[in-house]
DSSP file (Angstrom, degrees, kcal/mol; ACC not computed):
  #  RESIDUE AA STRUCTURE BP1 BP2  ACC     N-H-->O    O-->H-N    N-H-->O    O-->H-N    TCO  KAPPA ALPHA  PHI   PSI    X-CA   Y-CA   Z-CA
    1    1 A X              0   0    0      0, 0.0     2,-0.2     0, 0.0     0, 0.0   0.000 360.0 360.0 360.0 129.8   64.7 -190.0  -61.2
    2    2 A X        -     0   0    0      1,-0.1     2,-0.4     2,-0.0     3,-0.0  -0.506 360.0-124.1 -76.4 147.5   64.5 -193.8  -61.3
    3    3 A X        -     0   0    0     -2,-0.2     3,-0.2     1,-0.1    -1,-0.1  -0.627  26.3-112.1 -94.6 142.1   64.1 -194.9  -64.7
    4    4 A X  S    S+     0   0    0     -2,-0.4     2,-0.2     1,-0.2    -1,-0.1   0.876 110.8  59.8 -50.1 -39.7   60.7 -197.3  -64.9
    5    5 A X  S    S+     0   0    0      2,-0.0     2,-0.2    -3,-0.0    -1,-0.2  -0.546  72.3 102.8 -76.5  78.4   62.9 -200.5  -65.7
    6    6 A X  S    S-     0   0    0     -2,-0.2     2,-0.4    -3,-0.2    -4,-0.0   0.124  79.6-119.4-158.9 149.4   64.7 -200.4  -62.9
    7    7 A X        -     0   0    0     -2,-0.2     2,-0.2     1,-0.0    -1,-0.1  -0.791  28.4-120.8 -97.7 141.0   63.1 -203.7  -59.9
    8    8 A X     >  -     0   0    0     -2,-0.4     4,-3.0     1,-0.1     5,-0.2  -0.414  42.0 -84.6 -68.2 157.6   62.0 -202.2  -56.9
    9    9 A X  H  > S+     0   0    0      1,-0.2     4,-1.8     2,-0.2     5,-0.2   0.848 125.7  46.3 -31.3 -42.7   64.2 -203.8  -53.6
   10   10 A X  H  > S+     0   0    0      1,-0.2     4,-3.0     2,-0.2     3,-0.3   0.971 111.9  51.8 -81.8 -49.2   62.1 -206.9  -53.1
   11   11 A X  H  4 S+     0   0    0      1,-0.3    -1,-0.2     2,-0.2    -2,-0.2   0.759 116.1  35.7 -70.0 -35.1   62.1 -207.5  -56.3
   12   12 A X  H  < S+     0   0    0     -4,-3.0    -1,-0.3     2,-0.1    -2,-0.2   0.816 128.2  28.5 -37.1 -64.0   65.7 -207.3  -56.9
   13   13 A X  H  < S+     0   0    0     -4,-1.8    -2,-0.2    -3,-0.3    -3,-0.2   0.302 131.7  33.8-112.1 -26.2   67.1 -208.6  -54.1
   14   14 A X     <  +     0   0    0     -4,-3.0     5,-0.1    -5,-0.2    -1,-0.1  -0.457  69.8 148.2-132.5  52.0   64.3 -211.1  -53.0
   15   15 A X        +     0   0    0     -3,-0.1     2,-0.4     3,-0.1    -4,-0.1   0.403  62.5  51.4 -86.9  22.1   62.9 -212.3  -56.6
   16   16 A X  S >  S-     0   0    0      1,-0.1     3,-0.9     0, 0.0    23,-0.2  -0.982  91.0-118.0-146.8 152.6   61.9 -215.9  -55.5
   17   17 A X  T 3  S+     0   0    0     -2,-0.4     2,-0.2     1,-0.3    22,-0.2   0.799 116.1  51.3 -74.1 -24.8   59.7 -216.7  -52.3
   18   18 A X  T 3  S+     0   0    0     55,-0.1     2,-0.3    54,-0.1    -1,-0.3  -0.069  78.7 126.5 -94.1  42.1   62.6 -218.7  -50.7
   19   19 A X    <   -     0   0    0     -3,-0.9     2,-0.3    -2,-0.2    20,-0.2  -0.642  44.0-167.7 -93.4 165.0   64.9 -215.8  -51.3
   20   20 A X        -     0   0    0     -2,-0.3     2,-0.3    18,-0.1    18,-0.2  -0.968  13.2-166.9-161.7 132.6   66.7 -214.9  -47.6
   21   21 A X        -     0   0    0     16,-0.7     2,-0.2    -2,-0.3    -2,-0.0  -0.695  14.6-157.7-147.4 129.2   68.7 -211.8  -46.7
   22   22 A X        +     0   0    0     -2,-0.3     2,-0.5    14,-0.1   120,-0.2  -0.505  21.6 177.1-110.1 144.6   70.5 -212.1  -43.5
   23   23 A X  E     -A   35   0A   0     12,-1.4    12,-3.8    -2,-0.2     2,-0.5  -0.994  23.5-155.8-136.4 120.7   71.9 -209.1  -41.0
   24   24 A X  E     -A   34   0A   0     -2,-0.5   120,-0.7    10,-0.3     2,-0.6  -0.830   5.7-157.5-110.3 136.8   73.5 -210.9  -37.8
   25   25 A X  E     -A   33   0A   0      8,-2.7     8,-1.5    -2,-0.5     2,-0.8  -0.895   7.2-141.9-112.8 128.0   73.5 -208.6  -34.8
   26   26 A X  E     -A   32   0A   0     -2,-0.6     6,-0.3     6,-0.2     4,-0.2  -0.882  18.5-138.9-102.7 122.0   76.1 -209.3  -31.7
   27   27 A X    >   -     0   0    0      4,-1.8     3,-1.7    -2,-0.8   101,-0.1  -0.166  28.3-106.4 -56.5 148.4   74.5 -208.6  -28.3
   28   28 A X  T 3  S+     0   0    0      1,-0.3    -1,-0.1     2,-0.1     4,-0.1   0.327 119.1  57.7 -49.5 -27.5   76.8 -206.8  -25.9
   29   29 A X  T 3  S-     0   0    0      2,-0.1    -1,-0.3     0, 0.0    -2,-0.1  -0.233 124.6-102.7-109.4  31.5   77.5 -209.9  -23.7
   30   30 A X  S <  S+     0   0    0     -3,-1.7    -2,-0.1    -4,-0.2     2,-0.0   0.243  82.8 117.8  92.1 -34.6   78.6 -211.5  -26.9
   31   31 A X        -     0   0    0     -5,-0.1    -4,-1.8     1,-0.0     2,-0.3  -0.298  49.9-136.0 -82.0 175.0   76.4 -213.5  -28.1
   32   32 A X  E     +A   26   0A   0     -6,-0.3    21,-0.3    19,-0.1     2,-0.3  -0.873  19.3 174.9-137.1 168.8   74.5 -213.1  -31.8
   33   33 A X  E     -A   25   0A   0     -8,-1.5    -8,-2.7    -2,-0.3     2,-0.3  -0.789  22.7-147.4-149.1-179.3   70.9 -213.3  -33.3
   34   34 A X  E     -AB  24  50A   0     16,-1.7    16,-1.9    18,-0.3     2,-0.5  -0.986   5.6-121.7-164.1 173.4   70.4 -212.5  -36.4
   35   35 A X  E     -AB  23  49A   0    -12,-3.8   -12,-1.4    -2,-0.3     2,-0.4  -0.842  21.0-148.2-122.4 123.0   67.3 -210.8  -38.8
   36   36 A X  E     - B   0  48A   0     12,-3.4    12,-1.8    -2,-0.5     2,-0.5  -0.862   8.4-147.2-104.8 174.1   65.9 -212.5  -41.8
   37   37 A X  E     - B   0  47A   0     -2,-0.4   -16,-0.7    10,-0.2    10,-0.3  -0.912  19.2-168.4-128.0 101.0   64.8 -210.6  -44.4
   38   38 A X  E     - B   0  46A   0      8,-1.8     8,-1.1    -2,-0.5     2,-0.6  -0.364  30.2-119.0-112.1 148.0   61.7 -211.6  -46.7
   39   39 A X  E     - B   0  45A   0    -20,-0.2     6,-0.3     6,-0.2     4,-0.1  -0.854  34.3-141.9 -79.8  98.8   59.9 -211.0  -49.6
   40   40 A X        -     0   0    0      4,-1.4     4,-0.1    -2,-0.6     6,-0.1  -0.014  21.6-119.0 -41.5 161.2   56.2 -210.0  -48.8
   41   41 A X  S    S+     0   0    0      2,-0.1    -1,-0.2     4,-0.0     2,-0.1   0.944 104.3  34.4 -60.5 -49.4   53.6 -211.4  -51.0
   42   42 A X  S    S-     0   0    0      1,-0.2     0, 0.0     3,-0.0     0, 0.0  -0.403 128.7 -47.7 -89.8-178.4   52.4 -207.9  -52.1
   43   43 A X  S    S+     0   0    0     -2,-0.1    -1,-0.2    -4,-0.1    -2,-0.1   0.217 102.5  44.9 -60.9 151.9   55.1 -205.3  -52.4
   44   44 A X  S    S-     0   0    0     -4,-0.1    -4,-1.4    -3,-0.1     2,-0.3  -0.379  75.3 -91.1  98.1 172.4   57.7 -204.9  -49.4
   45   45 A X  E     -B   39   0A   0     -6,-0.3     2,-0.5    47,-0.1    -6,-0.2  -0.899  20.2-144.8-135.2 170.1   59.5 -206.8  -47.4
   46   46 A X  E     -B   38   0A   0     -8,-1.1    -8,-1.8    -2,-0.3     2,-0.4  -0.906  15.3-162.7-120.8 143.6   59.1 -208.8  -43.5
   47   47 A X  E     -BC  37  91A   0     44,-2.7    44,-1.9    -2,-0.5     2,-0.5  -0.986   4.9-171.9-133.8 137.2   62.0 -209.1  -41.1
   48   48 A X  E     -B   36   0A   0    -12,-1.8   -12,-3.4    -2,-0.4    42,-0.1  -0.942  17.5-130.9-137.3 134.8   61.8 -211.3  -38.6
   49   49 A X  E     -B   35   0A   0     -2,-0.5    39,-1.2    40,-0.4     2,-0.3  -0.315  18.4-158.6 -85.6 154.5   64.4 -211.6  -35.7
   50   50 A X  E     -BD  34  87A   0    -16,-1.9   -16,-1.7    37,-0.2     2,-1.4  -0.788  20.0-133.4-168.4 133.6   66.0 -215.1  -34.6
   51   51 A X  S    S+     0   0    0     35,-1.9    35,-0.3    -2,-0.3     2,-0.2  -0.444  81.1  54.6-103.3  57.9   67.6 -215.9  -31.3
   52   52 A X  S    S-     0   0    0     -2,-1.4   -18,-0.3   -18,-0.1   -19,-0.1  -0.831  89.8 -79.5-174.4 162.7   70.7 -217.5  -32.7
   53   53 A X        -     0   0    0    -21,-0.3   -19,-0.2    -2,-0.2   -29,-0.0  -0.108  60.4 -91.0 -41.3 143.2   73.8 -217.2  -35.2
   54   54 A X        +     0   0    0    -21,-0.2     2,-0.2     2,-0.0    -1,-0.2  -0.332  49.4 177.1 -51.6 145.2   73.2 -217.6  -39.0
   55   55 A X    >   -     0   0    0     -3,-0.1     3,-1.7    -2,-0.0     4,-0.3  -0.828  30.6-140.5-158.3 124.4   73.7 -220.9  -39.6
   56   56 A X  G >> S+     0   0    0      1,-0.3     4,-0.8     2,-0.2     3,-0.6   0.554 100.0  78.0 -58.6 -11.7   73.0 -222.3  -43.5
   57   57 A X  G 34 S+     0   0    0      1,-0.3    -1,-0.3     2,-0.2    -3,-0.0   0.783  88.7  59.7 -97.2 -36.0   71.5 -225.3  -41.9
   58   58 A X  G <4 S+     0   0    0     -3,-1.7    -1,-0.3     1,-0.2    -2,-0.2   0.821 120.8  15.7 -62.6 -33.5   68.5 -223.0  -41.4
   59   59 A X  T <4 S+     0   0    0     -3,-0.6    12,-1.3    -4,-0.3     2,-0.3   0.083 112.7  80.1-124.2  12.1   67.5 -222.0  -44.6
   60   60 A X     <  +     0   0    0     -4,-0.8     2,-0.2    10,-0.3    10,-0.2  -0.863  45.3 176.9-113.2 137.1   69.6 -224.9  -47.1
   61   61 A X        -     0   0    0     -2,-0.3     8,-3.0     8,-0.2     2,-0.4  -0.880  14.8-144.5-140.1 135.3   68.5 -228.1  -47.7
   62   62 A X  B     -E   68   0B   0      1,-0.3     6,-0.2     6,-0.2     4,-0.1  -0.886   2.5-141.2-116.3 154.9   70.1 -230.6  -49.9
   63   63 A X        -     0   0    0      4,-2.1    -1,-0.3    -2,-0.4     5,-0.1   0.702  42.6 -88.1 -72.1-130.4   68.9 -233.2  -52.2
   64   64 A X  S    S+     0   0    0      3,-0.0    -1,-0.1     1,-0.0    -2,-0.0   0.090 133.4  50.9-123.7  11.5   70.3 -237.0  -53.0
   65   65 A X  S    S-     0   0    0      2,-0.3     3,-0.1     0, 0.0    -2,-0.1   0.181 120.6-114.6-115.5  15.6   72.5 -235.0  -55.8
   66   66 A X        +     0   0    0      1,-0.2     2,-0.5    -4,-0.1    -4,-0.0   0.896  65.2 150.4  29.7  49.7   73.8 -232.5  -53.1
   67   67 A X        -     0   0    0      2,-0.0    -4,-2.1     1,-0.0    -2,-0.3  -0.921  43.1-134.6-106.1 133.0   72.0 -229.7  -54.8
   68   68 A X  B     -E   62   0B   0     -2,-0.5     2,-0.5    -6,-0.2    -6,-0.2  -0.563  22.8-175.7-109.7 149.6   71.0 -227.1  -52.2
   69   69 A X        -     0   0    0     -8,-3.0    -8,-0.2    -2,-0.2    -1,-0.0  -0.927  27.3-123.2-129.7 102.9   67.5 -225.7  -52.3
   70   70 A X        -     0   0    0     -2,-0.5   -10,-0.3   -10,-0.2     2,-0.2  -0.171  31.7-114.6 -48.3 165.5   66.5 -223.0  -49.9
   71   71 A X        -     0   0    0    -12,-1.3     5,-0.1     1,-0.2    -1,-0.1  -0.621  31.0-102.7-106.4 156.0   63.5 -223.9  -47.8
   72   72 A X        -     0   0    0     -2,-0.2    -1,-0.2     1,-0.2   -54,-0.1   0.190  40.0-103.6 -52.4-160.6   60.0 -221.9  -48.2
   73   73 A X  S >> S+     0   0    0      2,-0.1     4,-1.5     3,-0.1     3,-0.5   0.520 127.5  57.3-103.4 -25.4   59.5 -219.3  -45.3
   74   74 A X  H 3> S+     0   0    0      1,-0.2     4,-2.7     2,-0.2     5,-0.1   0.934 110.7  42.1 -67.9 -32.4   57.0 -222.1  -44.0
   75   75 A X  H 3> S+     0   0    0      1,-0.2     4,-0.8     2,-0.2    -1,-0.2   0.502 111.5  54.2 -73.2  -3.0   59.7 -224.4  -44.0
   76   76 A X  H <> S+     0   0    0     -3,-0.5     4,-1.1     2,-0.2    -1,-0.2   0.815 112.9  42.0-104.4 -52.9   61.9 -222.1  -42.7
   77   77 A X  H  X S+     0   0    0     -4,-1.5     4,-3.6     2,-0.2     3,-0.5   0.901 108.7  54.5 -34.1 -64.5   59.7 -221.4  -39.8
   78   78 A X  H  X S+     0   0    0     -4,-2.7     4,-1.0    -5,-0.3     3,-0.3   0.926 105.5  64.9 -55.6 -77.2   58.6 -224.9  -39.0
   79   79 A X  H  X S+     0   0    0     -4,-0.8     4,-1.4     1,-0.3    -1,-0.2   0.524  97.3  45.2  15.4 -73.9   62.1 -225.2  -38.9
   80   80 A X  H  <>S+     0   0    0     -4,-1.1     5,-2.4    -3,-0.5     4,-0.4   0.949 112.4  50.2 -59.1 -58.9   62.9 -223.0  -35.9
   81   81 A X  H >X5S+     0   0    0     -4,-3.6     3,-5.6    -3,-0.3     4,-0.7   0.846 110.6  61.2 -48.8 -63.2   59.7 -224.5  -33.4
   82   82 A X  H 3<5S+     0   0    0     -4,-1.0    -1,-0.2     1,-0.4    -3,-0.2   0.593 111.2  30.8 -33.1 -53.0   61.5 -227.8  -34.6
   83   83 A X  T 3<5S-     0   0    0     -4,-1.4    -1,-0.4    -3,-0.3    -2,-0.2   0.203 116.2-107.0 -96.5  22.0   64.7 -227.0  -33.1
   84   84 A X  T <45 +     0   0    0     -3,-5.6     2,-0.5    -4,-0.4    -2,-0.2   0.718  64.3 158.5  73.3  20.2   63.3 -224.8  -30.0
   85   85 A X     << -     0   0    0     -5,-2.4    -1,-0.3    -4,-0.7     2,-0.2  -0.785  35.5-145.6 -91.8 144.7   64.6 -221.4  -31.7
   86   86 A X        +     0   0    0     -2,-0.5   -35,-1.9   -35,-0.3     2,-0.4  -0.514  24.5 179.0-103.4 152.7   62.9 -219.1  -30.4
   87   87 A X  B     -D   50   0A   0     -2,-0.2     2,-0.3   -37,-0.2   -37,-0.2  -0.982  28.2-106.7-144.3 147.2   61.9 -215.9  -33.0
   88   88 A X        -     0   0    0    -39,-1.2   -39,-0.1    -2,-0.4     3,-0.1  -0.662  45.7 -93.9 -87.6 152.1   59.9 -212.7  -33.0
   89   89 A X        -     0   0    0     29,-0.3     2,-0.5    -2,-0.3   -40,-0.4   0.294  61.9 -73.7 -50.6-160.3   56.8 -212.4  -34.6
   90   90 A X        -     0   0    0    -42,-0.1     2,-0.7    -3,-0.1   -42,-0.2  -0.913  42.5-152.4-104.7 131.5   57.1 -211.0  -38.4
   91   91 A X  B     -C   47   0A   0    -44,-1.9   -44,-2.7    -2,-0.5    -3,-0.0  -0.835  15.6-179.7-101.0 129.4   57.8 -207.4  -38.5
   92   92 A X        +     0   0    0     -2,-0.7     2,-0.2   -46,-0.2    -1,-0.1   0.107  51.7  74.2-118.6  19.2   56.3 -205.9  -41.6
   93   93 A X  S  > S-     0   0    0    -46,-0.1     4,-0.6     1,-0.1   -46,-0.1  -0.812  71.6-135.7-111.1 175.6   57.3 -202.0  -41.4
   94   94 A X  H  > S+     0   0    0     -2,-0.2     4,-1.9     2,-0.2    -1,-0.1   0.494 100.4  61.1-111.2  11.5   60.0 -200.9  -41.8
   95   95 A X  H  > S+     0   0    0      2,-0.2     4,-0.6     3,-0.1    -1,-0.1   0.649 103.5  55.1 -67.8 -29.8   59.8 -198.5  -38.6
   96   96 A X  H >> S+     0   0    0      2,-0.2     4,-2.0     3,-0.1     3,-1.0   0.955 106.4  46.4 -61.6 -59.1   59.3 -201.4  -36.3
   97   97 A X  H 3X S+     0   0    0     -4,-0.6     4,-1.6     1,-0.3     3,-0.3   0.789 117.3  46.5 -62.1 -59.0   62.4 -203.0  -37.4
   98   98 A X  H 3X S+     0   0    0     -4,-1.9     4,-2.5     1,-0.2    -1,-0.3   0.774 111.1  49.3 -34.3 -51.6   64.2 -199.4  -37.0
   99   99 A X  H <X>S+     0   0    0     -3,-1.0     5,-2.8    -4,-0.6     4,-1.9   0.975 114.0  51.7 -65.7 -52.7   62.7 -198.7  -33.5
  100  100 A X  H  <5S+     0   0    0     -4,-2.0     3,-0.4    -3,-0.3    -2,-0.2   0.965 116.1  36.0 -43.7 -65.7   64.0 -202.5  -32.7
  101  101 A X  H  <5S+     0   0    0     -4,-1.6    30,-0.7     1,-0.2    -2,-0.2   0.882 123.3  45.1 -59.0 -42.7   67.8 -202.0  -33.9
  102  102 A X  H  <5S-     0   0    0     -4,-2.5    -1,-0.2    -5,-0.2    -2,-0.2   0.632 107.9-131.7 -96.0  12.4   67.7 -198.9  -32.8
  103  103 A X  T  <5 +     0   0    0     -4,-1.9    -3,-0.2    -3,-0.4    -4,-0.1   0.908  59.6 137.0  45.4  62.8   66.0 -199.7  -29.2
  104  104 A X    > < +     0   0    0     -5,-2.8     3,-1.7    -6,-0.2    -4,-0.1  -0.490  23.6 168.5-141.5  81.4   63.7 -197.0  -29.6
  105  105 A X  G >   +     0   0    0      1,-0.2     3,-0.9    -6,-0.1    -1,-0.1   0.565  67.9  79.1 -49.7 -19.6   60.2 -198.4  -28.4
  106  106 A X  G 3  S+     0   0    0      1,-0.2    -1,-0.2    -7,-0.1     3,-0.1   0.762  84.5  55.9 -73.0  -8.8   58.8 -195.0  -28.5
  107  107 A X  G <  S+     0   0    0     -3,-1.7     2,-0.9     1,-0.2    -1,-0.2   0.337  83.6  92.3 -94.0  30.4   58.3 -195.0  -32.3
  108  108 A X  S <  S-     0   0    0     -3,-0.9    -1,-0.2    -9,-0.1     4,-0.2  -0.399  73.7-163.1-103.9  51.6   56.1 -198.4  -31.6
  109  109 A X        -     0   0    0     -2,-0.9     2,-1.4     1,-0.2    -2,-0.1  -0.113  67.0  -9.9 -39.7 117.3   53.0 -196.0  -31.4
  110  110 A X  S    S+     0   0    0      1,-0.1     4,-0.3     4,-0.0    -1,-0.2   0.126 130.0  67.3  77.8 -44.6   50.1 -198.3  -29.6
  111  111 A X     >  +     0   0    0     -2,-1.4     4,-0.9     1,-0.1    -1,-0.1  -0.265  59.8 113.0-115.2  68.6   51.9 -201.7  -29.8
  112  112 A X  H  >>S+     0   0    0     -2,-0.2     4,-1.8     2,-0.2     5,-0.6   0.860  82.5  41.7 -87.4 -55.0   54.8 -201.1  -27.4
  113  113 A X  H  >5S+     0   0    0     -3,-0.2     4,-0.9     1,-0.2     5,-0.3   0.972 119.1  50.5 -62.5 -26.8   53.8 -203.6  -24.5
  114  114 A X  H  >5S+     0   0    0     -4,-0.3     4,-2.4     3,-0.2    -1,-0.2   0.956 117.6  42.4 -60.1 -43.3   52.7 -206.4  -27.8
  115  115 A X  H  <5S+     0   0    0     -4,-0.9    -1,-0.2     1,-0.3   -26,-0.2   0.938 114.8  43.8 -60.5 -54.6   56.4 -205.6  -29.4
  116  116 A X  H  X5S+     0   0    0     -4,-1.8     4,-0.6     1,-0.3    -1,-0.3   0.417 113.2  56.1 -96.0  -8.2   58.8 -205.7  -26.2
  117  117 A X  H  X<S+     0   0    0     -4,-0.9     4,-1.3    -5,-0.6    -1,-0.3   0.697 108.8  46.9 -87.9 -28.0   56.9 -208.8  -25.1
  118  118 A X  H  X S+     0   0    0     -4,-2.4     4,-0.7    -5,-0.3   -29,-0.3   0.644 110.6  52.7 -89.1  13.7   57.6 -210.5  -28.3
  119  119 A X  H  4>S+     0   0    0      2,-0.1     5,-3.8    -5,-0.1    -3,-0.1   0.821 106.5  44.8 -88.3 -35.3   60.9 -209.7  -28.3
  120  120 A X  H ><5S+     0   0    0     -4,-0.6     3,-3.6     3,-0.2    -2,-0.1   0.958 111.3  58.3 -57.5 -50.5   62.1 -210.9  -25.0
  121  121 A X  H 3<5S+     0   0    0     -4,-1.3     2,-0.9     1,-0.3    -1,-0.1   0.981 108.6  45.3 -61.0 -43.1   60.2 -214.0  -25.6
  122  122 A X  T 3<5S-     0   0    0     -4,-0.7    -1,-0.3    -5,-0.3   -34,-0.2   0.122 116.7-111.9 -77.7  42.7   62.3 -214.3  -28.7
  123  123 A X  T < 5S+     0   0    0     -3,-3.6     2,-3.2    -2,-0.9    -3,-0.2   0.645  73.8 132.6  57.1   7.9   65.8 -213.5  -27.0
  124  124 A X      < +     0   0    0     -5,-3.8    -1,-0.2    -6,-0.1    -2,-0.1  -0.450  37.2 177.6 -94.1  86.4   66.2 -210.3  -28.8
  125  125 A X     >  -     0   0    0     -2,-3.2     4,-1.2     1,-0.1     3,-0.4  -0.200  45.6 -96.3 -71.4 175.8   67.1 -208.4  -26.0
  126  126 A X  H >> S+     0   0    0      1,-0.3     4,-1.9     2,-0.2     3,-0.5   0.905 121.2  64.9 -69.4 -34.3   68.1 -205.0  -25.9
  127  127 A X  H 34 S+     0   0    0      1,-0.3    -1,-0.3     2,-0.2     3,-0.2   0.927 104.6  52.7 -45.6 -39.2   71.7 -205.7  -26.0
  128  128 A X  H 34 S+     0   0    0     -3,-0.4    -1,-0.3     1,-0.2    -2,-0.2   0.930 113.2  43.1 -77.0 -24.1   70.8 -207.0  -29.4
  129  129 A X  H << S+     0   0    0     -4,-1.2     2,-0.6    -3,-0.5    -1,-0.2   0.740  95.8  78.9 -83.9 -20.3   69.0 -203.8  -30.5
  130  130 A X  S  < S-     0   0    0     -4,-1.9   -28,-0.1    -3,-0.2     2,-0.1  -0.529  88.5-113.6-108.0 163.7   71.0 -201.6  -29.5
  131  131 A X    >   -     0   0    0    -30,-0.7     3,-0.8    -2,-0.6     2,-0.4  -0.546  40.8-117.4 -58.5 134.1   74.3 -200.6  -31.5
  132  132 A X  B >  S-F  135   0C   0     12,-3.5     3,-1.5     3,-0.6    -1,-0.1  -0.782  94.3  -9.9 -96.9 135.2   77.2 -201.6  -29.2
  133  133 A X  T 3  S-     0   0    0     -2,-0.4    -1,-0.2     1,-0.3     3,-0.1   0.585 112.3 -84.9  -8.3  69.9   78.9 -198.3  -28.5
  134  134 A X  T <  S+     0   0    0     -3,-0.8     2,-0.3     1,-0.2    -1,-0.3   0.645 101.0 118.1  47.2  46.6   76.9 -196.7  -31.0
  135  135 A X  B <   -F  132   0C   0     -3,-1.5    -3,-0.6     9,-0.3     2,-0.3  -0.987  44.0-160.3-136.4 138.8   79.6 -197.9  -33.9
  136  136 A X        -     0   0    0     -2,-0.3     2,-0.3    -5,-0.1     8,-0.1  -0.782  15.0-152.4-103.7 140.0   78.7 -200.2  -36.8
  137  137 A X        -     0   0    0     -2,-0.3     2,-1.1     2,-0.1     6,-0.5  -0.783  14.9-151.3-142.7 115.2   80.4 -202.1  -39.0
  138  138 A X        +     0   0    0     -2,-0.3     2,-0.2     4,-0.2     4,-0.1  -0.541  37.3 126.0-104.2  82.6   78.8 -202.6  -42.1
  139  139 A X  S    S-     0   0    0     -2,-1.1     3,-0.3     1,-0.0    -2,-0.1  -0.851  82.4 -67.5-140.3-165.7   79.6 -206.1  -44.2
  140  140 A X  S    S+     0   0    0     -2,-0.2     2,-0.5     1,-0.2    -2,-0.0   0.931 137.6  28.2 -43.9 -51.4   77.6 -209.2  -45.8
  141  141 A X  S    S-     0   0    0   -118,-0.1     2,-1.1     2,-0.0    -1,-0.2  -0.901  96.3-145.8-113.2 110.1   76.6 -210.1  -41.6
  142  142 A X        -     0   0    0     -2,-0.5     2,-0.7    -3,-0.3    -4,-0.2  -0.637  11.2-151.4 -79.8  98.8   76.7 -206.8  -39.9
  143  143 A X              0   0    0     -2,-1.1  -118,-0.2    -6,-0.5    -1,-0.1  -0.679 360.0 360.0 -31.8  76.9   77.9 -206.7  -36.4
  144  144 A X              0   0    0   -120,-0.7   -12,-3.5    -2,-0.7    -9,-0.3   0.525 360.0 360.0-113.7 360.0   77.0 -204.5  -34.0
């Protein structure tokens, strides 16, 4: 039994609305994308795919003191159109996200053609979804 004090995940792990946690995926022809990971307003979290390498530049900004400030999630967004990265829409189960990584459209009950057309448009191809020969390796940007 979890003891009542105890933070739920988001709350833990994501306790400010500019809070970020990042899972980088390597595509099978090599190339990477990577997931961000969000705090919902209500309870939960969004993950949202994006069709390039973690890069700090994406979600750091620094001041005239170099003191680095993450950027909202609007700023974080605007961000991407700015520089043509291309993204998948915001996934808010956590069943999508699962059916995605694990390139199993079949759990996508009802929005399979909406999903797998935003994911191609955002470069997450199925080489990024799927585990590259089904082995993981499990650190701070996970590779697969």
């Amino acid at each position: 039994m979890v003891p009542k004090t105890r933070k739920k995940f988001d709350q833990y792990y994501l306790p400010h609305s500019n809070a970020y946690l990042i899972y980088e995926y390597r595509r099978e022809a090599g190339t990477v994308c990577h997931v961000a990971i969000t705090r919902k307003k209500d309870d939960g979290v969004s993950y949202r795919f994006i069709n390039a390498a973690y890069s700090p530049e994406l979600y750091l900004s620094s001041d005239a003191q170099d003191k680095l400030q993450a950027y909202s999630y609007q700023e974080f967004t605007a961000g991407l159109r700015q520089r043509g990265i291309d993204s998948s829409h915001r996934i808010d189960t956590i069943s999508e996200y699962r059916s995605i990584i694990q390139n199993d459209f079949s759990l996508l009950t009802g929005s399979l053609p909406r999903a797998e057309a935003s994911y191609r448009k955002a470069g997450v191809s199925r080489a990024c979804q799927r585990r590259q020969n089904g082995h993981a390796e499990n650190h701070a940007r996970s590779d697969f």
